[in-house]
N, CA, C and O atoms as a GROMACS GRO file, in nm:
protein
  396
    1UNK      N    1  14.899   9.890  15.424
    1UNK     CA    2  14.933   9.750  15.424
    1UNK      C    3  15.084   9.738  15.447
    1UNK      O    4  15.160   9.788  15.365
    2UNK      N    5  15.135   9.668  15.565
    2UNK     CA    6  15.234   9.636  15.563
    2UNK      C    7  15.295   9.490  15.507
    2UNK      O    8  15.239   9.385  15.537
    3UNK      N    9  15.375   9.492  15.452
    3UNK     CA   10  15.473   9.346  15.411
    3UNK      C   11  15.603   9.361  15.500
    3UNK      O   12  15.674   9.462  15.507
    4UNK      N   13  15.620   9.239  15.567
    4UNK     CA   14  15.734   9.192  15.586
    4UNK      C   15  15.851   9.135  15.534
    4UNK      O   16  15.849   9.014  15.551
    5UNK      N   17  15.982   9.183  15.460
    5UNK     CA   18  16.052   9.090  15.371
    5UNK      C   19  16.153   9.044  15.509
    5UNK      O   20  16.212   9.120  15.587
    6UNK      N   21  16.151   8.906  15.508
    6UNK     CA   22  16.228   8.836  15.654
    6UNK      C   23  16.366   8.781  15.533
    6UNK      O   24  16.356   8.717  15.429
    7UNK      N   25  16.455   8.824  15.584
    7UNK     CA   26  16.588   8.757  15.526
    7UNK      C   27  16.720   8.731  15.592
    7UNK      O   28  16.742   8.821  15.672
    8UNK      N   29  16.817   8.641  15.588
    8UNK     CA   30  16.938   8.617  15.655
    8UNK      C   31  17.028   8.705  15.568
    8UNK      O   32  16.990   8.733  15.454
    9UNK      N   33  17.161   8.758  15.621
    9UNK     CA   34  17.274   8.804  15.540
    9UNK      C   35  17.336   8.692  15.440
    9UNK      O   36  17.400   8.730  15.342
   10UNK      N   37  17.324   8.601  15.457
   10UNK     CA   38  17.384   8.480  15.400
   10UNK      C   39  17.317   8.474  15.237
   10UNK      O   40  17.398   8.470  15.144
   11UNK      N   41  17.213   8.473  15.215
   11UNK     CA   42  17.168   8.488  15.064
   11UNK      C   43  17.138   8.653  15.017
   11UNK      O   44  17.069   8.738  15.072
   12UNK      N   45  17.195   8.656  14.930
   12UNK     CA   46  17.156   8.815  14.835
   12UNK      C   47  17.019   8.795  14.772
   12UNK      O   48  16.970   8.883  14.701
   13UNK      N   49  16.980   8.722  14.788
   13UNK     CA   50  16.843   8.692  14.702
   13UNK      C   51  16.724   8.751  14.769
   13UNK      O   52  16.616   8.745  14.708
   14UNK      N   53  16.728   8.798  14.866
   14UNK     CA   54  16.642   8.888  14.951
   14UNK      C   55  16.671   9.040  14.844
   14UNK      O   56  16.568   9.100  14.815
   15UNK      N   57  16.764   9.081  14.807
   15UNK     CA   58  16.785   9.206  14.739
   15UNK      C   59  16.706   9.241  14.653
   15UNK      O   60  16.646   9.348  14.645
   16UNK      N   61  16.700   9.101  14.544
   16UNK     CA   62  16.610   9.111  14.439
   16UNK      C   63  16.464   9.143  14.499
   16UNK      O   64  16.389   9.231  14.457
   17UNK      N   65  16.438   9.056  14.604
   17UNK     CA   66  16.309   9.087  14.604
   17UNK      C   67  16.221   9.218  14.676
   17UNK      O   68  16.104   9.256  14.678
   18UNK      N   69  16.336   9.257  14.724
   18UNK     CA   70  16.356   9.418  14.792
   18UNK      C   71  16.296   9.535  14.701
   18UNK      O   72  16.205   9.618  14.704
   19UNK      N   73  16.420   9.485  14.600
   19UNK     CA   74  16.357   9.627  14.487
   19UNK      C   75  16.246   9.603  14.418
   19UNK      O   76  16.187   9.706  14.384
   20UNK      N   77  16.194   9.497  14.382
   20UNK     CA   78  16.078   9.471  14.327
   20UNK      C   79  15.940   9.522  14.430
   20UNK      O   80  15.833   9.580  14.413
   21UNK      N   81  16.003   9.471  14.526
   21UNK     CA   82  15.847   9.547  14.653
   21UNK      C   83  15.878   9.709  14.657
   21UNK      O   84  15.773   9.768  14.631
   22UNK      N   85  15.947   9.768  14.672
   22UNK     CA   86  16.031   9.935  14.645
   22UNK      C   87  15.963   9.950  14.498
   22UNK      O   88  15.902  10.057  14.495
   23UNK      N   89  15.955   9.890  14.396
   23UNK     CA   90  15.856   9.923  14.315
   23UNK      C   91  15.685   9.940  14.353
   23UNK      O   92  15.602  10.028  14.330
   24UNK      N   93  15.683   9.814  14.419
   24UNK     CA   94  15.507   9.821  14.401
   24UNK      C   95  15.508   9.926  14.529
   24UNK      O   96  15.406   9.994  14.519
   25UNK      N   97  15.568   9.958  14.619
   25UNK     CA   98  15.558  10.032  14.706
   25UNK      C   99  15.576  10.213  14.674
   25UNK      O  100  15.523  10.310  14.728
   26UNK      N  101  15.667  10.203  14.573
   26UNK     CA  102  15.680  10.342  14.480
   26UNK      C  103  15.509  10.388  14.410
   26UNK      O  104  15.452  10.496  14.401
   27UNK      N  105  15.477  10.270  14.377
   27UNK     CA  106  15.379  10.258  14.318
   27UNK      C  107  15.186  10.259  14.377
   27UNK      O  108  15.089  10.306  14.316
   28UNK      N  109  15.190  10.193  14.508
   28UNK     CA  110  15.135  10.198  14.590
   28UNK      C  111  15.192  10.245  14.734
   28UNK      O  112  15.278  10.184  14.798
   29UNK      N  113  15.111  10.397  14.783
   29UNK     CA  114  15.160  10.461  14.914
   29UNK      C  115  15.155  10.402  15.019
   29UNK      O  116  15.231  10.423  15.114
   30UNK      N  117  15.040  10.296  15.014
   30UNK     CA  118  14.968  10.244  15.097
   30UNK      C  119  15.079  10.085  15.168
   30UNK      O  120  15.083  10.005  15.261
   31UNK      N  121  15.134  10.116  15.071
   31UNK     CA  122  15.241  10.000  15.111
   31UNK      C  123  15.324  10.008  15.190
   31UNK      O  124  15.354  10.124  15.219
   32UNK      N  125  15.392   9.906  15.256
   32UNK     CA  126  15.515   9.946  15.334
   32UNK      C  127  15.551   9.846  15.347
   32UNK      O  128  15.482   9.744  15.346
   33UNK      N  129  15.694   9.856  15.366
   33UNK     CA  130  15.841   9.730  15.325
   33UNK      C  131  15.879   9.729  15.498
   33UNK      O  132  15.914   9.833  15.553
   34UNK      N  133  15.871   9.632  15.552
   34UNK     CA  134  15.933   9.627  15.666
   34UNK      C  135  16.077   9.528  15.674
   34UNK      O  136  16.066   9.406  15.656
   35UNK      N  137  16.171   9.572  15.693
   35UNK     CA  138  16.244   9.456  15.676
   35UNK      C  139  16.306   9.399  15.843
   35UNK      O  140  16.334   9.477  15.934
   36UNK      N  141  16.316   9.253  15.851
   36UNK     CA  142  16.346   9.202  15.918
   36UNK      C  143  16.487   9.072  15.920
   36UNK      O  144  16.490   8.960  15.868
   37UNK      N  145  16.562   9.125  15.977
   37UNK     CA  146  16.697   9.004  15.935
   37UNK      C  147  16.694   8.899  16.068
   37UNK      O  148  16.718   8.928  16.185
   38UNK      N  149  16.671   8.818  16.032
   38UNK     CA  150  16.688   8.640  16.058
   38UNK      C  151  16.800   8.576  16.092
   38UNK      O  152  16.857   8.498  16.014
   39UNK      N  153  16.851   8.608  16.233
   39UNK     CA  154  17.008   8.523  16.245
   39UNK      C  155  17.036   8.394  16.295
   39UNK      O  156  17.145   8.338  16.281
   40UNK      N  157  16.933   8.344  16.356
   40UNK     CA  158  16.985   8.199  16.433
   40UNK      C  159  16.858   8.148  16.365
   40UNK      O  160  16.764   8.204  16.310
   41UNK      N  161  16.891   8.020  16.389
   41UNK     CA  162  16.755   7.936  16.375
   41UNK      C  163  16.612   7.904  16.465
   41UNK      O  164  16.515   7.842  16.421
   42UNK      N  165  16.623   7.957  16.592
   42UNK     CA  166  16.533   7.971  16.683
   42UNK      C  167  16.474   8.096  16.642
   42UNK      O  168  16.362   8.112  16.688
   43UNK      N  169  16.502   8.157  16.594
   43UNK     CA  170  16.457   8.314  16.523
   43UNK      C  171  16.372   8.260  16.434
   43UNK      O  172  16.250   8.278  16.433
   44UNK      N  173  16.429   8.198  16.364
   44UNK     CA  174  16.367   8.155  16.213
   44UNK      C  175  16.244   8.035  16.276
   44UNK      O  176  16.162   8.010  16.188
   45UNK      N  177  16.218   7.964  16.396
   45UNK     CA  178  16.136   7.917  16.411
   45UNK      C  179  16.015   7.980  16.487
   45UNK      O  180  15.903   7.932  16.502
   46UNK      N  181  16.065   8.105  16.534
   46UNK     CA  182  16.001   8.197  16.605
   46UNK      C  183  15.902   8.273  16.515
   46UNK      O  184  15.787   8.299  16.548
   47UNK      N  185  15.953   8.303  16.411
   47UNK     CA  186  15.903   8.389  16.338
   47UNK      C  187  15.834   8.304  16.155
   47UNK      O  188  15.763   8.352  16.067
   48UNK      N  189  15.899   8.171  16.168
   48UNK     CA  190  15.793   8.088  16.058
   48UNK      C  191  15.887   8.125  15.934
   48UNK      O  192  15.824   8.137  15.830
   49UNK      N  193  15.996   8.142  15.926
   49UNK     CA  194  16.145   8.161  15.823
   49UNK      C  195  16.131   8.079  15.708
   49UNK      O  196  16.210   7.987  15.728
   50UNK      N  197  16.087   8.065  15.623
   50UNK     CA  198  16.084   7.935  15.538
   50UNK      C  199  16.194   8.010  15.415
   50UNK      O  200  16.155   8.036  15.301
   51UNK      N  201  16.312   8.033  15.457
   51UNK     CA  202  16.416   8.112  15.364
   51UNK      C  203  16.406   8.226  15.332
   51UNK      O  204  16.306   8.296  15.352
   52UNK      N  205  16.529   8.266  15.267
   52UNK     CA  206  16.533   8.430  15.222
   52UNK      C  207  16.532   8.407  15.074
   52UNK      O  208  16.581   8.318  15.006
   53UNK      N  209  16.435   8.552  15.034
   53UNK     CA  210  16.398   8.584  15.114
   53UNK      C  211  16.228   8.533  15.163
   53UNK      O  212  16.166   8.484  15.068
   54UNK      N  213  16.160   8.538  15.275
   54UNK     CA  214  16.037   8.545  15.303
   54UNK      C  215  15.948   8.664  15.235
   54UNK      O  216  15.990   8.766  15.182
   55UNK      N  217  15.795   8.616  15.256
   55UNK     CA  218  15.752   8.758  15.221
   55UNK      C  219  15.585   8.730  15.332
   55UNK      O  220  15.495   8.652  15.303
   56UNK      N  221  15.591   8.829  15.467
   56UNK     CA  222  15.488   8.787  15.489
   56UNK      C  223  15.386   8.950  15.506
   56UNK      O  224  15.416   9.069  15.508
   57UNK      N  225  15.276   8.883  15.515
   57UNK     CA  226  15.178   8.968  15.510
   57UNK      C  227  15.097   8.944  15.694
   57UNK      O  228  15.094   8.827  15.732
   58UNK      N  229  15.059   9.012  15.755
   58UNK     CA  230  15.023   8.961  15.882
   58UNK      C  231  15.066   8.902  15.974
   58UNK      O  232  15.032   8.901  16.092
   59UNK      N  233  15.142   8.851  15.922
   59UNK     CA  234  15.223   8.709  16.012
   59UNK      C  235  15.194   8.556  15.904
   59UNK      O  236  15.232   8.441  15.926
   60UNK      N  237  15.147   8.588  15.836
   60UNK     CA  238  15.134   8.433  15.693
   60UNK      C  239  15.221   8.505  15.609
   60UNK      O  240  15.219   8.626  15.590
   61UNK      N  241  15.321   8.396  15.545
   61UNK     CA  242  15.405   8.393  15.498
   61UNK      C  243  15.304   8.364  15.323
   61UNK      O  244  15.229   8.267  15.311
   62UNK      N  245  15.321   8.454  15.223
   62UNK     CA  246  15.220   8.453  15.102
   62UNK      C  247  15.239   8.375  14.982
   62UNK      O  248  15.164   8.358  14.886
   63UNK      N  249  15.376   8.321  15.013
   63UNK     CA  250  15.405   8.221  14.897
   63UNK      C  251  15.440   8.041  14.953
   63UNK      O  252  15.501   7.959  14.886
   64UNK      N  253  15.373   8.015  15.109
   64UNK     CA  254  15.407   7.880  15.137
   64UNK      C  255  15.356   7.834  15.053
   64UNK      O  256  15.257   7.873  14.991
   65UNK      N  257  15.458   7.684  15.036
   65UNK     CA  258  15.426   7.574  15.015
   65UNK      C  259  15.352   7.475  15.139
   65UNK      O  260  15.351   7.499  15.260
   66UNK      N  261  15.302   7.379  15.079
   66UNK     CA  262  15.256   7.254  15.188
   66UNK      C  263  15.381   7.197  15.280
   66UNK      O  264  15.369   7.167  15.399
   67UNK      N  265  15.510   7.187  15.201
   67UNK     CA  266  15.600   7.121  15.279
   67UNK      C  267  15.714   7.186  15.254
   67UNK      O  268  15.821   7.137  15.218
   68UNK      N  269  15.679   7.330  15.282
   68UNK     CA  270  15.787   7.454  15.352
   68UNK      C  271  15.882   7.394  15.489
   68UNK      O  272  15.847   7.302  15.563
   69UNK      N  273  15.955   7.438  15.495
   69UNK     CA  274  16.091   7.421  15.583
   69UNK      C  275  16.138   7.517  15.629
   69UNK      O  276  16.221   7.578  15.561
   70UNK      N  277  16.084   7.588  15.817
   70UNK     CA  278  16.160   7.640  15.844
   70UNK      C  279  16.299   7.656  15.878
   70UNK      O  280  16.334   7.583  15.971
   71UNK      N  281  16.375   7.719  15.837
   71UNK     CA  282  16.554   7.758  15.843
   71UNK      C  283  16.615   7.834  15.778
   71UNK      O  284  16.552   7.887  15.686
   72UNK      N  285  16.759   7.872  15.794
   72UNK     CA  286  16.834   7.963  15.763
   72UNK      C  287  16.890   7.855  15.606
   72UNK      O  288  16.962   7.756  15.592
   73UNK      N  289  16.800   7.956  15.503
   73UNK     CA  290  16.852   7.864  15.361
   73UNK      C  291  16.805   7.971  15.269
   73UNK      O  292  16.729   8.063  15.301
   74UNK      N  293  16.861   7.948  15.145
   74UNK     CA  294  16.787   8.068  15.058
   74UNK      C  295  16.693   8.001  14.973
   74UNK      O  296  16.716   7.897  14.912
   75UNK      N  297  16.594   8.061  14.973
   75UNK     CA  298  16.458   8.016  14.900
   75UNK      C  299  16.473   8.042  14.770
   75UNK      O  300  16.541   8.137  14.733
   76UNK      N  301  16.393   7.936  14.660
   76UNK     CA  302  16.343   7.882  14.540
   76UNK      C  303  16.231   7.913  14.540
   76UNK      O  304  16.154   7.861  14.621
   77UNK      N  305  16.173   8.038  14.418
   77UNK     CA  306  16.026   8.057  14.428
   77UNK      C  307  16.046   7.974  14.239
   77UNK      O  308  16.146   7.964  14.167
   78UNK      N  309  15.876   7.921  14.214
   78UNK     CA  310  15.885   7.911  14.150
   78UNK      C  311  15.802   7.991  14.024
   78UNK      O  312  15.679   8.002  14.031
   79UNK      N  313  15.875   8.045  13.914
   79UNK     CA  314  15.813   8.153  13.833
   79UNK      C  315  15.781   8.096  13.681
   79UNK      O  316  15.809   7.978  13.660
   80UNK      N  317  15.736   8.156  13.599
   80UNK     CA  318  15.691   8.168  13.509
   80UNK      C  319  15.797   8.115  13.418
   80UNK      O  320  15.771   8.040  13.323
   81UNK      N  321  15.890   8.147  13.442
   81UNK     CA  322  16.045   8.090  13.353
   81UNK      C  323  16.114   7.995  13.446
   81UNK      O  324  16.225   7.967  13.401
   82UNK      N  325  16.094   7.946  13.540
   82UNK     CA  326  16.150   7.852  13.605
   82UNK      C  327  16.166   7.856  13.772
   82UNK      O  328  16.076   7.911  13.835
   83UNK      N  329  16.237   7.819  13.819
   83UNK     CA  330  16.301   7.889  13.958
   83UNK      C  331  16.402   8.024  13.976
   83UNK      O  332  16.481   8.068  13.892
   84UNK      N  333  16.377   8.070  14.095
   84UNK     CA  334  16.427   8.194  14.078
   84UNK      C  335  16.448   8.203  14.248
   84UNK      O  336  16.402   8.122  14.329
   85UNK      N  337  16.512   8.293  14.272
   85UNK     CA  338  16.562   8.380  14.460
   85UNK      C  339  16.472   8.472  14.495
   85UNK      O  340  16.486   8.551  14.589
   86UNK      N  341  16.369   8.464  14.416
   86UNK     CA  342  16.254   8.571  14.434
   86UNK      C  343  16.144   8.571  14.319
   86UNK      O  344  16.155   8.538  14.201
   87UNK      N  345  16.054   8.610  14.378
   87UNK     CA  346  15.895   8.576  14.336
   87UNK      C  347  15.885   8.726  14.173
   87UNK      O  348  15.926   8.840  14.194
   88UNK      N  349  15.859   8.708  14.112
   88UNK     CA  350  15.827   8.797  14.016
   88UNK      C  351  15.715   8.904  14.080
   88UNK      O  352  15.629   8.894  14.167
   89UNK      N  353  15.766   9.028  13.976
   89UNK     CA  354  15.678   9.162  14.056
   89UNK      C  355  15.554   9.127  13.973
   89UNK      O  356  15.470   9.217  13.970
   90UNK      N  357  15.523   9.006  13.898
   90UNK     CA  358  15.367   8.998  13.885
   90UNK      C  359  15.328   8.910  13.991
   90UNK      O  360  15.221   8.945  14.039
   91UNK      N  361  15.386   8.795  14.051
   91UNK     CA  362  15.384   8.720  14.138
   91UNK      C  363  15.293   8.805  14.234
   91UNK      O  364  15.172   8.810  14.257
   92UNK      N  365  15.409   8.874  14.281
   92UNK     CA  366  15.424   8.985  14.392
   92UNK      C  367  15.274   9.087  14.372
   92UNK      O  368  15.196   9.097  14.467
   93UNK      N  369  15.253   9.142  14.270
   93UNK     CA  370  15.138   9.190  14.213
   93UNK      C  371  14.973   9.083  14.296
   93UNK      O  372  14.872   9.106  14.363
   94UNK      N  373  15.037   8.979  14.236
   94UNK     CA  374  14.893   8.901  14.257
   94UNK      C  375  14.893   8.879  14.388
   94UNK      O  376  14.792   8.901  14.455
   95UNK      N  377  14.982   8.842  14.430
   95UNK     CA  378  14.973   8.802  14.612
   95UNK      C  379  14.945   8.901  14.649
   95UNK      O  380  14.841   8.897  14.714
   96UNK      N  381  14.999   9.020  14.638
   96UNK     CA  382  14.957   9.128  14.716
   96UNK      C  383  14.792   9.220  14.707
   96UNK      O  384  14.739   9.297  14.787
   97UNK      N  385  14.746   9.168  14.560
   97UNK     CA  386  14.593   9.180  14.529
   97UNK      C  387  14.658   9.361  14.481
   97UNK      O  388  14.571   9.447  14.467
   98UNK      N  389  14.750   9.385  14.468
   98UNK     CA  390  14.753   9.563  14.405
   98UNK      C  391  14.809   9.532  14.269
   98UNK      O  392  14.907   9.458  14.264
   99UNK      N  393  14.748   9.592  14.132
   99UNK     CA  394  14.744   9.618  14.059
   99UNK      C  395  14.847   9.792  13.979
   99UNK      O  396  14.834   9.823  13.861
   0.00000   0.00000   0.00000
């Protein structure tokens, strides 16, 4: 299974969610972290950018919202304790269906 983490240099918040997939990926072999950096905004409409960082699976992005916004912005997931720059590694757990 590959994941895509899509992110701009402009937010660090792609980092967090880096090492958390480097976990489930430590964890599961079967995994793999592809990373992709996002520089213009025709990029980001090319590829369905809804902020850094993204997280897609196939080409679907696993945490849209209904009224996601593609562009160069840093993303608000929302978690268990509030908002955050990245999805929790249970989040991450459940979207990804690996345990």
């Amino acid at each position: 299974m590959e994941i895509t983490l899509l992110y701009f240099d402009g937010c660090p918040n792609w980092k967090v969610a880096d090492q958390r997939l480097q976990l489930l990926a430590a964890e599961h072999r079967e995994l793999t972290v592809i990373h992709q950096l996002v520089e213009t905004p025709e990029q980001a409409i090319d590829v369905g950018f809804f902020g850094s960082p993204s997280l897609q699976l196939n080409g679907a992005d696993l945490f849209a919202e209904p009224d996601s916004q593609v562009g160069l912005a840093c993303r608000r997931y929302n978690t268990p304790d509030g908002y955050e720059g990245a999805p929790t590694l249970s989040q991450l757990r459940a979207a990804l269906a690996v345990e």
